[in-house]
Jmol script that loads the backbone (N, CA, C; Angstrom):
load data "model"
ATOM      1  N   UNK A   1     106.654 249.246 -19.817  1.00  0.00           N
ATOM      2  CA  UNK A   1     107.138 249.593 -18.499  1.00  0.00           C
ATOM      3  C   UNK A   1     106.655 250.989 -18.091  1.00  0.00           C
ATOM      4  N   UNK A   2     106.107 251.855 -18.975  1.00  0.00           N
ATOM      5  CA  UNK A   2     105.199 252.933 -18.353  1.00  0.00           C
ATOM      6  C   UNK A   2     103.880 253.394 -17.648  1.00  0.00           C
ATOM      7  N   UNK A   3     103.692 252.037 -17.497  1.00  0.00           N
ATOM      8  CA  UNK A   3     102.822 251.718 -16.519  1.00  0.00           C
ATOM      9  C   UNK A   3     103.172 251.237 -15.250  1.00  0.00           C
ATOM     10  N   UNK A   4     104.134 250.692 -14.446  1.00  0.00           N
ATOM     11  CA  UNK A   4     104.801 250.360 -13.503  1.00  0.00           C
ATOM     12  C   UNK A   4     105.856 250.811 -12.806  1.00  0.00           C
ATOM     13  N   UNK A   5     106.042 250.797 -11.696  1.00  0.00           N
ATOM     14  CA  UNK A   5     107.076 251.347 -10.976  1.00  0.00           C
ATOM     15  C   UNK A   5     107.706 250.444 -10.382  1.00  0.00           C
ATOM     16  N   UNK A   6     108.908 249.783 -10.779  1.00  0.00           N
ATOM     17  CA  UNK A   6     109.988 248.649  -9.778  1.00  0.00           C
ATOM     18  C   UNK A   6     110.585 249.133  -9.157  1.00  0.00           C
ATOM     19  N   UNK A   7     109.717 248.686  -7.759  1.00  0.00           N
ATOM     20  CA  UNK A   7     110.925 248.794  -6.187  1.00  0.00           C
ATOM     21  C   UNK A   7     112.249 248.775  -6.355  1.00  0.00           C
ATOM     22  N   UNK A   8     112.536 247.642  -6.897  1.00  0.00           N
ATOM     23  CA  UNK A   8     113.968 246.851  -7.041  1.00  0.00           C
ATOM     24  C   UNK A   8     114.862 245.841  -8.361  1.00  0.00           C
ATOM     25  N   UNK A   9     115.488 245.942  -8.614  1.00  0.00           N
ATOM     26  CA  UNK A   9     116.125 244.969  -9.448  1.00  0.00           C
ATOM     27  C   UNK A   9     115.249 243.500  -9.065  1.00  0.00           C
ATOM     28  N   UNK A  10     115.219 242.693  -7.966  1.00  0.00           N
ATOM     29  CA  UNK A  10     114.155 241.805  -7.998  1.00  0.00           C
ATOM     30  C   UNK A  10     113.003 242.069  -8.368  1.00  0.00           C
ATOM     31  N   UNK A  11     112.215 243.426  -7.992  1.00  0.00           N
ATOM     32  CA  UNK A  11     111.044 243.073  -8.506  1.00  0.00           C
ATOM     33  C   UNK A  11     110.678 243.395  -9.971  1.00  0.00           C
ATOM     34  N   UNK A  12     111.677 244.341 -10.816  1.00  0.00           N
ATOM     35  CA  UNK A  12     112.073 244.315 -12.003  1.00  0.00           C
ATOM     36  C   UNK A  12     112.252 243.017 -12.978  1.00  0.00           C
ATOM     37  N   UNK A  13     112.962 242.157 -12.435  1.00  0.00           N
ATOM     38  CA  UNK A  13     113.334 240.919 -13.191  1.00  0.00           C
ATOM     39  C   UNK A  13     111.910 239.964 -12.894  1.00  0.00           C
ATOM     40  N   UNK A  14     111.104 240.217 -11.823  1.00  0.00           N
ATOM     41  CA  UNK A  14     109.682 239.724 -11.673  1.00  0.00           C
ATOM     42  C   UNK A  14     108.626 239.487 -12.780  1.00  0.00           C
ATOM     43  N   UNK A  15     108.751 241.351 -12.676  1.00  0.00           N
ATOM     44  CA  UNK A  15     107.903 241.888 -14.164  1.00  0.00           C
ATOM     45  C   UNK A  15     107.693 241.697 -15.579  1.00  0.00           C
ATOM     46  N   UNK A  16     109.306 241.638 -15.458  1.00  0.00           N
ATOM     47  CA  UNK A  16     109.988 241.134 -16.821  1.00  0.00           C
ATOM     48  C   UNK A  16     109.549 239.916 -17.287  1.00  0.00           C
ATOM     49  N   UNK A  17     109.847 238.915 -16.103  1.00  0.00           N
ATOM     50  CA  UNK A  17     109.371 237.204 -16.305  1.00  0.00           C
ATOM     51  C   UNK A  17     108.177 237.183 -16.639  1.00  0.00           C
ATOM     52  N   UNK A  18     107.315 237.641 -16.053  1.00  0.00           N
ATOM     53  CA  UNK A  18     105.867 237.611 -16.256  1.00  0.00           C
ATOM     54  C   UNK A  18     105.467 238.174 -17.248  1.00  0.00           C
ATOM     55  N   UNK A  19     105.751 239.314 -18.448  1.00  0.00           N
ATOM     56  CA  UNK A  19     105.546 239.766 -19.383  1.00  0.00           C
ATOM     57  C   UNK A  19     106.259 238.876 -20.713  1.00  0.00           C
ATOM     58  N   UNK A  20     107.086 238.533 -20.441  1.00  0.00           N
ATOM     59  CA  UNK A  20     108.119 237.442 -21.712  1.00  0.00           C
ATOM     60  C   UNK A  20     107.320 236.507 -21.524  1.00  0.00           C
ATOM     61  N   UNK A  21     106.659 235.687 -20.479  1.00  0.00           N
ATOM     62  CA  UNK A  21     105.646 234.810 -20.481  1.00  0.00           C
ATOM     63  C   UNK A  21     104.289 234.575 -21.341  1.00  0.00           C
ATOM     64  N   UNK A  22     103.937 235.990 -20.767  1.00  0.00           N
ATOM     65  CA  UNK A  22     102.630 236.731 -21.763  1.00  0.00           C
ATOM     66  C   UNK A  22     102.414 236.942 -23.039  1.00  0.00           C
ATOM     67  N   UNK A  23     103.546 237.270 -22.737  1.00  0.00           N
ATOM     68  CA  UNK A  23     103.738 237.841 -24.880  1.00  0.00           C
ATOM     69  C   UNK A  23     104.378 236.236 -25.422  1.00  0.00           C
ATOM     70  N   UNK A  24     104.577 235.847 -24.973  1.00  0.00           N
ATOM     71  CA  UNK A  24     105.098 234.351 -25.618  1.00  0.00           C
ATOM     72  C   UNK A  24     104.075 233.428 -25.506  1.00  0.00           C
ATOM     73  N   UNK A  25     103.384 233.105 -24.743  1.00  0.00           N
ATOM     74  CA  UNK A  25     101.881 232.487 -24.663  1.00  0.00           C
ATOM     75  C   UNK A  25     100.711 232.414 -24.348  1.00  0.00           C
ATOM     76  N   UNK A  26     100.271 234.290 -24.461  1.00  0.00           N
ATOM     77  CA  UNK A  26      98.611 234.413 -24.600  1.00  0.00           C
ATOM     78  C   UNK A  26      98.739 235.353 -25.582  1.00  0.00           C
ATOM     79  N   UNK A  27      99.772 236.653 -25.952  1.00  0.00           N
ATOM     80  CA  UNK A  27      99.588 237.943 -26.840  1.00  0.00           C
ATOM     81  C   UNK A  27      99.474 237.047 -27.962  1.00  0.00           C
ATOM     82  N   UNK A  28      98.242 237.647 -29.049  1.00  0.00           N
ATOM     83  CA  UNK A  28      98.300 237.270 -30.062  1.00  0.00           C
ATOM     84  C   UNK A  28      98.821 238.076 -30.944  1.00  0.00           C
ATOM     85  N   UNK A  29      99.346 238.025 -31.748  1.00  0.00           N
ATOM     86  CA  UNK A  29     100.404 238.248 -32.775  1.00  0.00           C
ATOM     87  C   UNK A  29      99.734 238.931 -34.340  1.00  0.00           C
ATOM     88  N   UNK A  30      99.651 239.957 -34.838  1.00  0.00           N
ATOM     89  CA  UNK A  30      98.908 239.523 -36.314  1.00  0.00           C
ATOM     90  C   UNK A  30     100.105 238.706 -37.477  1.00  0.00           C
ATOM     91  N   UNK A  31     101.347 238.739 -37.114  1.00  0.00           N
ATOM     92  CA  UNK A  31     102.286 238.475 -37.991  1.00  0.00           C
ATOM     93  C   UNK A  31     101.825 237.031 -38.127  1.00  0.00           C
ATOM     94  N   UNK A  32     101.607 236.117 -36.890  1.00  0.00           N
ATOM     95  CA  UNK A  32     101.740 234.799 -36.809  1.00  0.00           C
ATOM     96  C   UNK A  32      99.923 234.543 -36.781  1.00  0.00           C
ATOM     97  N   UNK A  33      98.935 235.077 -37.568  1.00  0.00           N
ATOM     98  CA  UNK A  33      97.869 234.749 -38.224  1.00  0.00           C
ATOM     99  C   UNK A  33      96.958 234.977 -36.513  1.00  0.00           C
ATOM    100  N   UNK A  34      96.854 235.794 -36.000  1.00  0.00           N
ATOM    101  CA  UNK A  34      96.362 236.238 -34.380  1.00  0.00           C
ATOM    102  C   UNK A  34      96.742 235.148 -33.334  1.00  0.00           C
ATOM    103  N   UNK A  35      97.964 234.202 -33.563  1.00  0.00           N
ATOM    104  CA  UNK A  35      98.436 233.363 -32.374  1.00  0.00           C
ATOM    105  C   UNK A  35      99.503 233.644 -31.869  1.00  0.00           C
ATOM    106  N   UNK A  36      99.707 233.109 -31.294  1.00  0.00           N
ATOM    107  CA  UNK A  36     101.006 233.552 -29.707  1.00  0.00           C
ATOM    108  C   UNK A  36     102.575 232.082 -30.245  1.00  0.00           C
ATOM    109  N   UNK A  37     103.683 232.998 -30.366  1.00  0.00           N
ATOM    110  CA  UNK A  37     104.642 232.500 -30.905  1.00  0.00           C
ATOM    111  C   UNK A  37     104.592 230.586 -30.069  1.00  0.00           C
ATOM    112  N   UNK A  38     103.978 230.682 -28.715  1.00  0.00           N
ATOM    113  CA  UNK A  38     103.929 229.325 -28.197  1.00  0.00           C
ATOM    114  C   UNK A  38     102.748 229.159 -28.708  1.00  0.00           C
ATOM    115  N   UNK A  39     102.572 228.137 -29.425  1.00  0.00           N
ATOM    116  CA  UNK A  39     101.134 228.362 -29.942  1.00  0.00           C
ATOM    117  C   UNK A  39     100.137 227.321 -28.872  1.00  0.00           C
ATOM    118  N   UNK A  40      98.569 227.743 -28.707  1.00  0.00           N
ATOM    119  CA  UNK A  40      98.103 227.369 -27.946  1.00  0.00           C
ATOM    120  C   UNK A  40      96.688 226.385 -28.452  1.00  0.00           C
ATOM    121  N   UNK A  41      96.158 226.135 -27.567  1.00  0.00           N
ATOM    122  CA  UNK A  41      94.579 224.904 -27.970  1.00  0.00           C
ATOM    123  C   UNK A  41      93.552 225.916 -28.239  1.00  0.00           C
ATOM    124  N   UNK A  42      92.634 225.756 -29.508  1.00  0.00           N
ATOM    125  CA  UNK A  42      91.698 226.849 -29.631  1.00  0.00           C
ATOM    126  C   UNK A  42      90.438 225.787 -28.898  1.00  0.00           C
ATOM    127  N   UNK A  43      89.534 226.564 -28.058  1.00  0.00           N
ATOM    128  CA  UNK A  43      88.808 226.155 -27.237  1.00  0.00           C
ATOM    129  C   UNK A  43      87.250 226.318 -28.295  1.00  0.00           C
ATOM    130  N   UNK A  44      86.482 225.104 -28.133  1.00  0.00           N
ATOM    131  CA  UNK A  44      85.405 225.528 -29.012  1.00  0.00           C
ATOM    132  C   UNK A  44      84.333 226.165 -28.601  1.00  0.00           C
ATOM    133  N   UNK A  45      83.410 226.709 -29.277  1.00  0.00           N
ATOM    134  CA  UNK A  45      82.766 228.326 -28.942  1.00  0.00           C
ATOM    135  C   UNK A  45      81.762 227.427 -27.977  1.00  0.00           C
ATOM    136  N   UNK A  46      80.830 225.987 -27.988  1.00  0.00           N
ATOM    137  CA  UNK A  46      80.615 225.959 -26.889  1.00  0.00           C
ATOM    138  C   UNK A  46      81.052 225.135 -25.810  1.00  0.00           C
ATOM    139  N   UNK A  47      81.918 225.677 -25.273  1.00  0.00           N
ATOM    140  CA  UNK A  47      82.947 224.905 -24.217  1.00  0.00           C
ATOM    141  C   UNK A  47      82.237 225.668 -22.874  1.00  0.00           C
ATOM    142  N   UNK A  48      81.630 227.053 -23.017  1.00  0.00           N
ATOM    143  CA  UNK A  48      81.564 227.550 -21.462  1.00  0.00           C
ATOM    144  C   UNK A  48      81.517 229.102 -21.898  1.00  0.00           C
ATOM    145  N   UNK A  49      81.455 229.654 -20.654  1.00  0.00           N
ATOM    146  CA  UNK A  49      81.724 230.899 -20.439  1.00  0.00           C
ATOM    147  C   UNK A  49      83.136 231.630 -20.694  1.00  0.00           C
ATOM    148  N   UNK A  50      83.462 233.094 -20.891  1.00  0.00           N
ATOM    149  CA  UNK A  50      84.536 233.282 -21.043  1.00  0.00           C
ATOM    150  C   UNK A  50      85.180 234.034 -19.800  1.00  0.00           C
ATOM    151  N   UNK A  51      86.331 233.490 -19.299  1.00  0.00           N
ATOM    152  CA  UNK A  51      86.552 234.380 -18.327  1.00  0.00           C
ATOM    153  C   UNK A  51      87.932 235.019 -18.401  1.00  0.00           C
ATOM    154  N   UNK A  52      88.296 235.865 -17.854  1.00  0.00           N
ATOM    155  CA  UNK A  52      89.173 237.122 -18.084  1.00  0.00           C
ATOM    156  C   UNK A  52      90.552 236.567 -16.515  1.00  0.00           C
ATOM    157  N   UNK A  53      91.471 236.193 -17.183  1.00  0.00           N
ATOM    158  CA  UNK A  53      92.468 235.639 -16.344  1.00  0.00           C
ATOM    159  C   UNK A  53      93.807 236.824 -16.337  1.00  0.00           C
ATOM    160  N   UNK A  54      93.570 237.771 -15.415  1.00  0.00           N
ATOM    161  CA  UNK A  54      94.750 238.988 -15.361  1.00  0.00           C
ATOM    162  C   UNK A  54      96.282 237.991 -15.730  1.00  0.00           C
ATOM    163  N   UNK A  55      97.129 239.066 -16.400  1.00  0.00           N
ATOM    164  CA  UNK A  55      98.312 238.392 -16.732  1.00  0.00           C
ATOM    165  C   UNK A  55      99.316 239.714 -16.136  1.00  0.00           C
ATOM    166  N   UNK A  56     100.087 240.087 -15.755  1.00  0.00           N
ATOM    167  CA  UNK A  56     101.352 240.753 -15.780  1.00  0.00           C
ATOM    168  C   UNK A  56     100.688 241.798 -14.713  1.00  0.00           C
ATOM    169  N   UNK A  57     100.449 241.188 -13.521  1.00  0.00           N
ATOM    170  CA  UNK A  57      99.900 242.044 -12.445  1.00  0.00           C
ATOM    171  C   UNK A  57      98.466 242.368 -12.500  1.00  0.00           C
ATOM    172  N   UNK A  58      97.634 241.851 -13.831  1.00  0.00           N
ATOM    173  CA  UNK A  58      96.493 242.765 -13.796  1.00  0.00           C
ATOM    174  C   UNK A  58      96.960 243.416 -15.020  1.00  0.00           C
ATOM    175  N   UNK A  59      97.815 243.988 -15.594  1.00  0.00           N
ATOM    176  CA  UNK A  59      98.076 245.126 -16.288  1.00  0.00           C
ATOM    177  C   UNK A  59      97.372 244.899 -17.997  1.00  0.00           C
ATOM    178  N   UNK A  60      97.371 243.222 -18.420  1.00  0.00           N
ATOM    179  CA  UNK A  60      96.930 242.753 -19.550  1.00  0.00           C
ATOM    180  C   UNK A  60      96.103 241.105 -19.081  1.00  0.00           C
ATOM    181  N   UNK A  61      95.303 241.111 -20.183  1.00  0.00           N
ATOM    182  CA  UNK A  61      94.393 240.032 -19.687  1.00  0.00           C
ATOM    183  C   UNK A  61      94.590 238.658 -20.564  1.00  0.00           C
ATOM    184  N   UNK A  62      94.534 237.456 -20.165  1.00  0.00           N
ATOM    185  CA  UNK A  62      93.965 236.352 -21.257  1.00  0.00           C
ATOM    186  C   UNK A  62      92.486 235.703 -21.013  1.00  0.00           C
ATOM    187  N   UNK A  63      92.038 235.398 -21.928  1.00  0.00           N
ATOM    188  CA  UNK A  63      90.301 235.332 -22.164  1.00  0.00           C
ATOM    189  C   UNK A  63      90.680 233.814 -22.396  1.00  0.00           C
ATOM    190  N   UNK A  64      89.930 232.963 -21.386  1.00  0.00           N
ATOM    191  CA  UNK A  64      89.911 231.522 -22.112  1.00  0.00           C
ATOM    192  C   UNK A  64      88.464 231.043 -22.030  1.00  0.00           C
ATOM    193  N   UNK A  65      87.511 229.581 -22.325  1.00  0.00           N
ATOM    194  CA  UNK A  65      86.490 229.619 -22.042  1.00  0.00           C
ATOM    195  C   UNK A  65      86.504 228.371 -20.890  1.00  0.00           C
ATOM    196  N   UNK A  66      85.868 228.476 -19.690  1.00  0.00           N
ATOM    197  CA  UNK A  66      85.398 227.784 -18.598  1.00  0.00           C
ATOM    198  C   UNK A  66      84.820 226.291 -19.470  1.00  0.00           C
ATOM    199  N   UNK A  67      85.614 225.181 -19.305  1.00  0.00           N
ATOM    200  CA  UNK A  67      84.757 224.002 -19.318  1.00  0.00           C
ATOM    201  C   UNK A  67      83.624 223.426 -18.724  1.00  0.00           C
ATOM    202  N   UNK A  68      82.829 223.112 -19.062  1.00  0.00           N
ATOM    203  CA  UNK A  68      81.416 222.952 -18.699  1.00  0.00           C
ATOM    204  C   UNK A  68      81.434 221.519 -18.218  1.00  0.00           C
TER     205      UNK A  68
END
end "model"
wireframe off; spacefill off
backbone 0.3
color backbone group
């Protein structure tokens, strides 16, 4: 949260949602072997390009690869 400034209690509980999201199904984890407590589909290396999908405003990113 030291990166952000909330207007409001709504847009606080916004932020919030969108970060518990993040960290629950794109942050990878080292505890849980570099996966995300929701665990997700590993995409194979040639599936595509990789593209950079902003998560929590922009503030953190998830990398997936473009299907071809």
């Amino acid at each position: 949260m030291d990166h952000v400034i909330a207007l409001n209690e709504r847009h606080l509980r916004r932020i919030l949602k969108s970060y518990i999201a993040y960290y629950n199904q794109a942050r990878t984890h080292l505890a849980l072997n570099k996966d995300a407590p929701i665990p997700r589909p590993i995409a194979s290396v040639t599936a595509g390009q990789i593209m950079a999908i902003p998560e929590v405003g922009g503030l953190h990113h998830r990398y997936e690869r473009l299907a071809t």
